[in-house]
BAPAVO-747944 format. One record per residue: residue number from 1; residue in one letter; x, z, y of N, C-alpha, C, O in turn. Coordinates in steps of 0.1 Angstrom, whole numbers, m for minus. Last residue first. Example, Ala and Ser with C-alpha at 12.3 -4.5 7.8 and 13.67 -1.06 7.14 Angstrom:
residues 2
+-----+--------+-------+-------+-------+-------+-------+-------+-------+-------+-------+-------+-------+-------+
| num | residu |  n_c1 |  n_c3 |  n_c2 | ca_c1 | ca_c3 | ca_c2 |  c_c1 |  c_c3 |  c_c2 |  o_c1 |  o_c3 |  o_c2 |
+-----+--------+-------+-------+-------+-------+-------+-------+-------+-------+-------+-------+-------+-------+
|   2 |      S |   128 |    71 |   m22 |   137 |    71 |   m11 |   129 |    79 |     0 |   134 |    80 |    11 |
|   1 |      A |   132 |    78 |   m57 |   123 |    78 |   m45 |   132 |    78 |   m33 |   142 |    85 |   m33 |
+-----+--------+-------+-------+-------+-------+-------+-------+-------+-------+-------+-------+-------+-------+
This chain:
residues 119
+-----+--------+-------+-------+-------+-------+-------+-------+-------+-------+-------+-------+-------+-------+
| num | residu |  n_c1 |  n_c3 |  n_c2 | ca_c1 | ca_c3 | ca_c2 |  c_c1 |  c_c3 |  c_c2 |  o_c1 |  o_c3 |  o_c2 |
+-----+--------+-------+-------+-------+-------+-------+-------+-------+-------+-------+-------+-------+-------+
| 119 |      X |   m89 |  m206 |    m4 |  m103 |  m214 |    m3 |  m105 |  m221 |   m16 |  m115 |  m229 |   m18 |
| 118 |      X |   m74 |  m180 |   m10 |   m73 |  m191 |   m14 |   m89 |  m196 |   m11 |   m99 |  m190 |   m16 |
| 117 |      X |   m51 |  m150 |   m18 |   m63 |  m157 |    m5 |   m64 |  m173 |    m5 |   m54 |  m179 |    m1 |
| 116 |      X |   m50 |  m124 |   m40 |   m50 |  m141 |   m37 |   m58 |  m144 |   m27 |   m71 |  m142 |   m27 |
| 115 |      X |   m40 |   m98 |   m50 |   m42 |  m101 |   m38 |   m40 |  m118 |   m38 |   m29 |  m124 |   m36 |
| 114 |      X |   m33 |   m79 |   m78 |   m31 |   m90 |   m73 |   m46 |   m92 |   m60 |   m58 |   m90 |   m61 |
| 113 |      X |   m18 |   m45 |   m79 |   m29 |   m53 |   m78 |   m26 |   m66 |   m70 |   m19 |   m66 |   m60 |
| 112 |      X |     4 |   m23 |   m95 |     1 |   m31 |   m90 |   m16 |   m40 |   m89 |   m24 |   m40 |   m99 |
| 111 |      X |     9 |     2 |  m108 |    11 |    m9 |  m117 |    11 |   m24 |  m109 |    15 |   m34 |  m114 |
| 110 |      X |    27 |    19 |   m81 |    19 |    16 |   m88 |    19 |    10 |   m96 |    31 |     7 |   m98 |
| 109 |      X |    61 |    39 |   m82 |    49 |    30 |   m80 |    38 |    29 |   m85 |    36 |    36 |   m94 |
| 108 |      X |    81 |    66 |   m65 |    68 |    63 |   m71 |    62 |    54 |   m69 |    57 |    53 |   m58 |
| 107 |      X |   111 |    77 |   m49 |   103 |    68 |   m49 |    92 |    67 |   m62 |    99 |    69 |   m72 |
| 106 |      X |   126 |   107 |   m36 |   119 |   102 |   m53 |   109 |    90 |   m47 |    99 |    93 |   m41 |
| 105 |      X |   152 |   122 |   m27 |   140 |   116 |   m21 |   138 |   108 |   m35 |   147 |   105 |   m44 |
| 104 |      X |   164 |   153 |   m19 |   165 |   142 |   m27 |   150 |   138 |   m23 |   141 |   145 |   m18 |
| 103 |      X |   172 |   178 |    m5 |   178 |   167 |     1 |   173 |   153 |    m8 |   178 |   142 |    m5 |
| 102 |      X |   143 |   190 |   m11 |   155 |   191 |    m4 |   162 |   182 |     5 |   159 |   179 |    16 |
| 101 |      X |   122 |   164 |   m21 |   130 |   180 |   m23 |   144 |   182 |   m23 |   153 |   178 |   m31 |
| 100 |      X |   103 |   142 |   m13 |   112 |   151 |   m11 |   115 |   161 |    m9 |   112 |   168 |     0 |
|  99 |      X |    80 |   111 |   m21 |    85 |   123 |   m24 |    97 |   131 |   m18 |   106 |   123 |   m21 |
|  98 |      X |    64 |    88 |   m16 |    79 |    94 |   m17 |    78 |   110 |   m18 |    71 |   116 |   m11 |
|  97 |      X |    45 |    58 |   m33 |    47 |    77 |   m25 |    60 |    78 |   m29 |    66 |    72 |   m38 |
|  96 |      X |    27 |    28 |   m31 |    41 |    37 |   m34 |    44 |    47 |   m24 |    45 |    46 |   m11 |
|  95 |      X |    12 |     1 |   m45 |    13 |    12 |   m39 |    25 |    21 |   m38 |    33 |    19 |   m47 |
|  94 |      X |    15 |   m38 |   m41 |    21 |   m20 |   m52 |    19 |    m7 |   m40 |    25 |    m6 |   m29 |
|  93 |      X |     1 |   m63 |   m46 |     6 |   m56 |   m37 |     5 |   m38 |   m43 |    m4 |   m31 |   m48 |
|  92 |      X |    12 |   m99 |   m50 |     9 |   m83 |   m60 |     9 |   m76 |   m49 |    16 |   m81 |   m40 |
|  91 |      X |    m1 |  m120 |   m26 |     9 |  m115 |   m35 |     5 |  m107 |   m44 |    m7 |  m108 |   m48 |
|  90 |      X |   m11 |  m136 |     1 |   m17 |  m137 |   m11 |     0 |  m131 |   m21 |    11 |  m137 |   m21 |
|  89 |      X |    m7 |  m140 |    27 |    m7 |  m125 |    23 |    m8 |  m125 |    11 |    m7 |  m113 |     7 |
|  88 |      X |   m10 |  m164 |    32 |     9 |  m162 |    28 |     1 |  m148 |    25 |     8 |  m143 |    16 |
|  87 |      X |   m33 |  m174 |    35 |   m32 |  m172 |    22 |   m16 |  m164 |    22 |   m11 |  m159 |    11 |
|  86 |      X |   m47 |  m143 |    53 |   m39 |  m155 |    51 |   m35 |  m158 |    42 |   m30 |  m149 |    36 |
|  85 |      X |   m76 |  m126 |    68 |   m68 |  m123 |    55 |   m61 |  m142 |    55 |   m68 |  m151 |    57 |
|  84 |      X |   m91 |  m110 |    82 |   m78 |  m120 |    87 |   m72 |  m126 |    79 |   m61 |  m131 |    82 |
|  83 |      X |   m78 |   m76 |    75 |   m88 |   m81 |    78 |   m81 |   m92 |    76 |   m70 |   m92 |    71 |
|  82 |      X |   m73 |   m47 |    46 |   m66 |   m58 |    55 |   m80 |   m69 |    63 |   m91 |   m71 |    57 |
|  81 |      X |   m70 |   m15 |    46 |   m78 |   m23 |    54 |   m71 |   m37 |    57 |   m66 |   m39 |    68 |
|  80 |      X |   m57 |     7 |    27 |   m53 |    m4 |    29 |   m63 |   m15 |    35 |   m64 |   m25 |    28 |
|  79 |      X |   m51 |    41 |    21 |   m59 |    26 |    14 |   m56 |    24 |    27 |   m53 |    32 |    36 |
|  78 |      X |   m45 |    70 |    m5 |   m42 |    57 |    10 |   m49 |    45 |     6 |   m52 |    39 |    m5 |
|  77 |      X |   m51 |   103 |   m14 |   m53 |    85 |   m15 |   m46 |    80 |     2 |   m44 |    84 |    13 |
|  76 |      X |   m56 |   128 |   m15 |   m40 |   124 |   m23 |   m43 |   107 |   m25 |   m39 |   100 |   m34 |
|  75 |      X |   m73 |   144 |    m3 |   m78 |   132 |   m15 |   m68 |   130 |   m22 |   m68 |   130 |   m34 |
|  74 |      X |   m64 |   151 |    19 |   m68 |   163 |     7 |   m72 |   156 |    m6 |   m73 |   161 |   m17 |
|  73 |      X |   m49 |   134 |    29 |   m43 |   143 |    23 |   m53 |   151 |    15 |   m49 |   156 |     4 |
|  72 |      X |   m60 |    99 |    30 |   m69 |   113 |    30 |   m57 |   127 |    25 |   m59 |   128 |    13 |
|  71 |      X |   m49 |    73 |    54 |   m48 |    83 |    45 |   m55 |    96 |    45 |   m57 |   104 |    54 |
|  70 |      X |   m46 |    40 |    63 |   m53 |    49 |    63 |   m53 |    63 |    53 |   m58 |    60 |    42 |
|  69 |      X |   m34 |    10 |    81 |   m34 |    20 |    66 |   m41 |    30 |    74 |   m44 |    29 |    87 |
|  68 |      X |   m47 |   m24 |    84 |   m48 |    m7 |    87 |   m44 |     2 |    77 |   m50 |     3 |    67 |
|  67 |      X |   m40 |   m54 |    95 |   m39 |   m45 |    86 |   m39 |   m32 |    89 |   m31 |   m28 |    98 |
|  66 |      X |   m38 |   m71 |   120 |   m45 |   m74 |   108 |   m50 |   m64 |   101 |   m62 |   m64 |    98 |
|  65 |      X |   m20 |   m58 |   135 |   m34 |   m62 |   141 |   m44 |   m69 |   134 |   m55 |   m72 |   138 |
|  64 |      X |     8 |   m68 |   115 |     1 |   m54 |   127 |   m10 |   m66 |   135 |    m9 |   m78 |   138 |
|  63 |      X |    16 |   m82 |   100 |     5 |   m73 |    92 |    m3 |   m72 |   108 |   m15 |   m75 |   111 |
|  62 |      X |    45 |   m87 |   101 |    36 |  m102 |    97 |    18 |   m96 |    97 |     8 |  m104 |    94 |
|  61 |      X |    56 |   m66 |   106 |    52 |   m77 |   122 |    42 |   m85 |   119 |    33 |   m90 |   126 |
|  60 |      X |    46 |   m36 |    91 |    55 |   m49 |    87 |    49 |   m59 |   100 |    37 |   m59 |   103 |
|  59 |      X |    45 |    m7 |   101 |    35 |   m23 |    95 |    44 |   m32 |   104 |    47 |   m34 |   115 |
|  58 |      X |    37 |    28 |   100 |    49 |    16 |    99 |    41 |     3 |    97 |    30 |     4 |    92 |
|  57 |      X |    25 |    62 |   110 |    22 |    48 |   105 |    34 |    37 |   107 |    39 |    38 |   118 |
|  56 |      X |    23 |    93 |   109 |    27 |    85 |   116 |    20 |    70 |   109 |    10 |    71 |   103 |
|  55 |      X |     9 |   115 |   100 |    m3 |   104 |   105 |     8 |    87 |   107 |     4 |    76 |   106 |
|  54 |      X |    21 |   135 |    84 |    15 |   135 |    96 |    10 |   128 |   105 |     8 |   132 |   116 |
|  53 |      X |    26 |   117 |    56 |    19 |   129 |    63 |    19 |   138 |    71 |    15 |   150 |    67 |
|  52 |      X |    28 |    85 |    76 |    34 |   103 |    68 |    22 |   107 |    67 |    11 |   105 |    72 |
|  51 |      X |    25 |    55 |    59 |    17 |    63 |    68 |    28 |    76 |    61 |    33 |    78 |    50 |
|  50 |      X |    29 |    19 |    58 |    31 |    28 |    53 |    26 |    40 |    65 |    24 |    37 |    76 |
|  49 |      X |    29 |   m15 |    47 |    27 |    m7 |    57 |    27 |     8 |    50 |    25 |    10 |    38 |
|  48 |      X |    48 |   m38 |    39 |    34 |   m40 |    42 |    33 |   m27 |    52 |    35 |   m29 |    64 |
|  47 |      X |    81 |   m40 |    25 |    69 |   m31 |    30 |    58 |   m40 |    39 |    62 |   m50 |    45 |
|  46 |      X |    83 |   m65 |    m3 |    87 |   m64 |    11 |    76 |   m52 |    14 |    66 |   m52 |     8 |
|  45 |      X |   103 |   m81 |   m28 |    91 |   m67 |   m28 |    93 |   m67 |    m7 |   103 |   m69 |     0 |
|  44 |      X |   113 |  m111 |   m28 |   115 |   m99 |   m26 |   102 |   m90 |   m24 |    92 |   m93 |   m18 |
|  43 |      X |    98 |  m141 |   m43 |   103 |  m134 |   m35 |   106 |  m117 |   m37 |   102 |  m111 |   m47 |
|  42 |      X |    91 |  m154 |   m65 |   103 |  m158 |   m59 |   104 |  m149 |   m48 |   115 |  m152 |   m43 |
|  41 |      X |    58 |  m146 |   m55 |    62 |  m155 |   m65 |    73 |  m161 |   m56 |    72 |  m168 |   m46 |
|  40 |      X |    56 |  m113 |   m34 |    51 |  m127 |   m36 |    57 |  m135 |   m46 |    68 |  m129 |   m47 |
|  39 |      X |    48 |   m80 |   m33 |    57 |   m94 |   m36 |    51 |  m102 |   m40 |    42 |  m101 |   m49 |
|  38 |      X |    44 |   m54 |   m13 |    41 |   m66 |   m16 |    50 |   m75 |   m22 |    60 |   m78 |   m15 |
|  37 |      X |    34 |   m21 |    m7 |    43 |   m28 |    m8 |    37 |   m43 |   m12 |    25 |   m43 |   m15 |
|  36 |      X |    21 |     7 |    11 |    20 |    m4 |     5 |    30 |   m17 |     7 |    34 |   m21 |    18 |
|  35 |      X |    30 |    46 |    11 |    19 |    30 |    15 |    21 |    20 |     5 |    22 |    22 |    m7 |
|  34 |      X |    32 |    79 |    22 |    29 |    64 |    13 |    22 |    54 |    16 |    12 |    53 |    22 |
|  33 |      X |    51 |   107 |    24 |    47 |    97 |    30 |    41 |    89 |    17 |    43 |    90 |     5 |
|  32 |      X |    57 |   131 |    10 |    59 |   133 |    26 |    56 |   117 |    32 |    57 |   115 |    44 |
|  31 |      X |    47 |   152 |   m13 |    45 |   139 |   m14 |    50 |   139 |     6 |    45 |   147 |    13 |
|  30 |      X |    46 |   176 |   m26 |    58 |   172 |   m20 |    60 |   156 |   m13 |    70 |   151 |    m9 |
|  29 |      X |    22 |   176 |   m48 |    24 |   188 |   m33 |    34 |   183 |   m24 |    31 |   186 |   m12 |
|  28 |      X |    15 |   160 |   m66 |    15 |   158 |   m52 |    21 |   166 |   m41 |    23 |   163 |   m29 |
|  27 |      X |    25 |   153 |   m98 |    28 |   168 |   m86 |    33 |   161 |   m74 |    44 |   157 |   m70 |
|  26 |      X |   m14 |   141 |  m103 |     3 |   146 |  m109 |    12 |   151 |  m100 |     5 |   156 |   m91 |
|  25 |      X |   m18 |   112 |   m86 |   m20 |   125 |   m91 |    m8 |   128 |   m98 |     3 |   123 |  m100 |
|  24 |      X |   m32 |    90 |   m60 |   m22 |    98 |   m65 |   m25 |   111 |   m75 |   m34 |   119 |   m73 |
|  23 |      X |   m50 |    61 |   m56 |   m53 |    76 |   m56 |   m41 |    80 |   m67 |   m40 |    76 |   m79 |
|  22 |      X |   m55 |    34 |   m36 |   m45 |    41 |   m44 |   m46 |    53 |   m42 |   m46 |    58 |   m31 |
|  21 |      X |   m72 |     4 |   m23 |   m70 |    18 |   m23 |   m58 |    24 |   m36 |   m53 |    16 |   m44 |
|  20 |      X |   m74 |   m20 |     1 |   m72 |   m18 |   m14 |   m72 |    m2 |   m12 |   m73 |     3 |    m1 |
|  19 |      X |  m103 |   m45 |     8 |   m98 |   m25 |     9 |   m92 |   m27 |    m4 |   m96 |   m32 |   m15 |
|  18 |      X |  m101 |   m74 |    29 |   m99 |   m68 |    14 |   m98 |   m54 |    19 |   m93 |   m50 |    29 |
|  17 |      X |  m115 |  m108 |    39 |  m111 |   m86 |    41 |  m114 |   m81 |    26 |  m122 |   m81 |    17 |
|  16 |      X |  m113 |  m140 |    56 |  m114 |  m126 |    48 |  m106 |  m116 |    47 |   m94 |  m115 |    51 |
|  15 |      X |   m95 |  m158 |    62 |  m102 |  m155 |    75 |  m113 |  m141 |    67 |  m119 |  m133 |    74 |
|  14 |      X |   m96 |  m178 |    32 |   m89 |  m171 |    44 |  m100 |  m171 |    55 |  m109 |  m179 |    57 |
|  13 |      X |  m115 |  m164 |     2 |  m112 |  m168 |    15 |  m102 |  m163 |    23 |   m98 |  m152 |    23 |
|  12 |      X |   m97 |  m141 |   m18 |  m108 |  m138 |    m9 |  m105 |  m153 |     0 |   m94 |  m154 |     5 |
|  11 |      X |   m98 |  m122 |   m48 |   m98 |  m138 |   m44 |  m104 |  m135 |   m35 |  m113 |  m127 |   m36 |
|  10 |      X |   m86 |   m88 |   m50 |   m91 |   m96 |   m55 |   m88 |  m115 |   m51 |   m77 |  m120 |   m52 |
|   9 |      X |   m77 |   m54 |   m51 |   m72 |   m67 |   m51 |   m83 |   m74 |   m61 |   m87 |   m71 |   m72 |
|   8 |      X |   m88 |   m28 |   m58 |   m93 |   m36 |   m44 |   m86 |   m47 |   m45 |   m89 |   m54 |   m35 |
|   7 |      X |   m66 |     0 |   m65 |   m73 |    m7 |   m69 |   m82 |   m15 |   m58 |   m85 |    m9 |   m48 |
|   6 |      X |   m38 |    19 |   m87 |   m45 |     8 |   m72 |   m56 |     3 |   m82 |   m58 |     1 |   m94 |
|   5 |      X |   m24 |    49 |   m92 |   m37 |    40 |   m96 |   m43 |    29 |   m85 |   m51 |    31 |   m76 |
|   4 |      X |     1 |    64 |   m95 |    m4 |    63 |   m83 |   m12 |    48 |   m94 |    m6 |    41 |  m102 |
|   3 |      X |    17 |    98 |  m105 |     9 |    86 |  m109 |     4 |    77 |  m100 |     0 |    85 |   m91 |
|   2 |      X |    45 |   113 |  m101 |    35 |   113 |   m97 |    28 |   102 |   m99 |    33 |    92 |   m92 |
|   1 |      X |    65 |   143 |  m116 |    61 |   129 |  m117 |    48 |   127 |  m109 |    40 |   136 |  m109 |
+-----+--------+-------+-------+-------+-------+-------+-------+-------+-------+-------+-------+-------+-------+
C-alpha cells in the first residue's frame, strides 16, 4: 500500500501561483511514475500532469507552459508548480502513484486538495 498526503491548495487570484506538493509513504520501492489529477464540480477527474521515474513528464494542453511537475525520488514527493493560475483551474486536485509488479499496475490516491482561483 502506498499513502500519498497533499498539500498547497488554496484561494488564489487569477494570474496567481500555487505549489501543491504530495509526499508518498508506505511501499515505495515500485512506485514507476506520479502526478496530478483534477476534478472539477460535474466533471470528470482529468490528468493535469504527471512525471516517471526517469524524469519523463506528461501535461494535459490546458496546463503546458503554465504548470511544472517536479519530482524528488529520494524524497518519494512530487509537486506541482502552477503559475497563470485561471479560474477553470479552480478544482480538487488528487495526487496519484502507480505502481508495477510485473505485469500488474496499482493506482494510489490522495484525499485531495481544493484549488479555487477566484477574484
Amino acid at each position: 500500500q502506498v499513502q500519498l498526503v497533499e498539500s498547497g491548495g488554496d484561494l488564489v487570484q487569477p494570474g496567481g501561483s500555487l505549489r501543491l506538493s504530495c509526499a508518498a509513504s508506505g511501499s515505495v520501492f515500485d512506485i514507476i511514475a506520479m502526478g496530478w489529477y483534477r476534478q472539477a464540480p460535474g466533471k470528470e477527474r482529468e490528468l493535469v500532469a504527471a512525471i516517471t521515474i526517469g524524469g519523463a513528464t506528461n501535461y494535459a494542453d490546458s496546463v503546458k507552459g503554465r504548470f511544472a511537475i517536479s519530482r524528488d525520488n529520494t524524497k518519494n514527493t512530487v509537486s506541482l508548480q502552477m503559475n497563470s493560475l485561471k479560474p477553470e483551474d479552480t478544482a480538487v486536485y488528487y495526487c496519484n502513484a502507480r505502481k508495477q509488479y510485473g505485469l500488474t499496475l496499482s493506482n494510489y490516491w490522495g484525499q485531495g486538495t481544493q484549488v479555487t482561483v477566484s477574484s
